[in-house]
C-alpha positions as CSV (number, residue, x, y, z in Angstrom):
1,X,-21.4,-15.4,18.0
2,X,-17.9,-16.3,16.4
3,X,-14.5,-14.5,16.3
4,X,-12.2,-14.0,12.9
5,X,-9.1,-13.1,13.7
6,X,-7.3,-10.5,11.5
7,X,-3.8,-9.3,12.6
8,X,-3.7,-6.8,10.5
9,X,-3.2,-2.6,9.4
10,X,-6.5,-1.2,8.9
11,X,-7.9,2.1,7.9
12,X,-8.3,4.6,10.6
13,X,-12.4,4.3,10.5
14,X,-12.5,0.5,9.9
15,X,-13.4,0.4,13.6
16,X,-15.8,2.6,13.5
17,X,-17.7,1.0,10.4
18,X,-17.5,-2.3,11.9
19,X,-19.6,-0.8,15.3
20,X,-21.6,0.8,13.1
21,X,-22.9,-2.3,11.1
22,X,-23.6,-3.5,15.1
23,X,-20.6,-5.8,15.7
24,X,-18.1,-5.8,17.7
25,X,-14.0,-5.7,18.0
26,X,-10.8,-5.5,19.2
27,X,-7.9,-3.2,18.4
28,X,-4.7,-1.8,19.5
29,X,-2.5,1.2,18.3
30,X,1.0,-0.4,16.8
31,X,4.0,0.7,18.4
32,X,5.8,3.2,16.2
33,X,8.6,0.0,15.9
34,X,6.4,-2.0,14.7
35,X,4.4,0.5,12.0
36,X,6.9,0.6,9.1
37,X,6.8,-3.1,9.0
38,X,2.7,-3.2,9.3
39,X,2.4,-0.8,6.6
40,X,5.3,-2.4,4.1
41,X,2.8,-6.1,4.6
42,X,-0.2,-3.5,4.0
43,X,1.7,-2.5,0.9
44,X,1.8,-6.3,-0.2
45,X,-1.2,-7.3,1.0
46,X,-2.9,-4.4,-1.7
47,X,-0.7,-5.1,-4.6
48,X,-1.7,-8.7,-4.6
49,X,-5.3,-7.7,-4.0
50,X,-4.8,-5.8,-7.2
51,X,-2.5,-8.6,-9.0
52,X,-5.5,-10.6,-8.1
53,X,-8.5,-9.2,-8.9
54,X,-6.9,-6.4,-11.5
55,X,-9.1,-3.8,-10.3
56,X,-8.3,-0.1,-10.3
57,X,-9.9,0.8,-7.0
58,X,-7.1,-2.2,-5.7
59,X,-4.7,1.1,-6.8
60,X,-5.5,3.6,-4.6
61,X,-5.2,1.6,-1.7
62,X,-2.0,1.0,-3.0
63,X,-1.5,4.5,-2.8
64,X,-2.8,5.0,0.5
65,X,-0.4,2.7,2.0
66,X,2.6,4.7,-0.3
67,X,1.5,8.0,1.5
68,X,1.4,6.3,4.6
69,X,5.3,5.2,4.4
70,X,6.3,8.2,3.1
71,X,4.8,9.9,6.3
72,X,6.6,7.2,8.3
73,X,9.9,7.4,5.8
74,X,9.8,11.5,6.4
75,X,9.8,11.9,2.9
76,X,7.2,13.9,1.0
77,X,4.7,12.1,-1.5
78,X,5.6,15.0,-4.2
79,X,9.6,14.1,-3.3
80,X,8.5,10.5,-4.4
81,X,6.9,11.8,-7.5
82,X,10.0,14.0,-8.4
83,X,12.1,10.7,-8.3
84,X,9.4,9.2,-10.2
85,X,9.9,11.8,-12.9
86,X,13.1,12.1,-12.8
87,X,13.7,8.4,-13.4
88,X,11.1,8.8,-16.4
89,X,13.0,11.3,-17.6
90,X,16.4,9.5,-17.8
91,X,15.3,5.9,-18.2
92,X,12.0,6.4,-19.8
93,X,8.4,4.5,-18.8
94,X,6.4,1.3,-19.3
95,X,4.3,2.8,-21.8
96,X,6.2,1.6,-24.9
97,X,5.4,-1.9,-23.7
98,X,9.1,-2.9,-24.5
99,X,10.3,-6.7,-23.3
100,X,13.6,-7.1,-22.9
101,X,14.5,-10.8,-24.0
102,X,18.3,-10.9,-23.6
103,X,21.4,-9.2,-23.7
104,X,24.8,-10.4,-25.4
105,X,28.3,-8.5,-24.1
């Protein structure tokens, strides 16, 4: 029988699965200290699971993790959204695919 070592944030039922497909680990609960930093590696660790393999599902664990810190943050995901609208609304998207090369002052 051998060990992998993980170190990581998991989903809540990960354990679960993982007894369920008849092995066998070992977990803790994170201190509350430590949570916001577990959960902002989470966050890179699922971006450059996306960067890597551009898959969409890659996005809503992305997501996951974002309603996780805002939980954690004591902000509301639809507060996050507002911003994000709000910020549309002023500076505009990525849909116009623009590249900005260089400015001259």
């Amino acid at each position: 029988m051998s060990t992998v070592e993980y170190h990581k944030l998991v989903r809540d039922r990960i354990p679960e699965i993982i007894r369920l497909n008849g092995a066998e680990c070992a977990t803790r609960i994170a201190t509350q200290e430590e949570y916001c930093d577990l959960l902002r590696q989470k966050l890179q660790e699922e971006v450059n699971e996306f960067l890597e393999h551009n898959d969409p599902n890659e996005l809503a664990d992305v997501l996951e993790v974002m309603h996780a810190l805002c939980e954690v943050l004591g902000v509301s995901f639809d507060d996050i959204e507002s911003a994000r609208l709000q910020k549309a609304q002023e500076r505009g998207g990525f849909l116009k695919r623009i590249f900005l090369e260089s400015t001259t002052e």
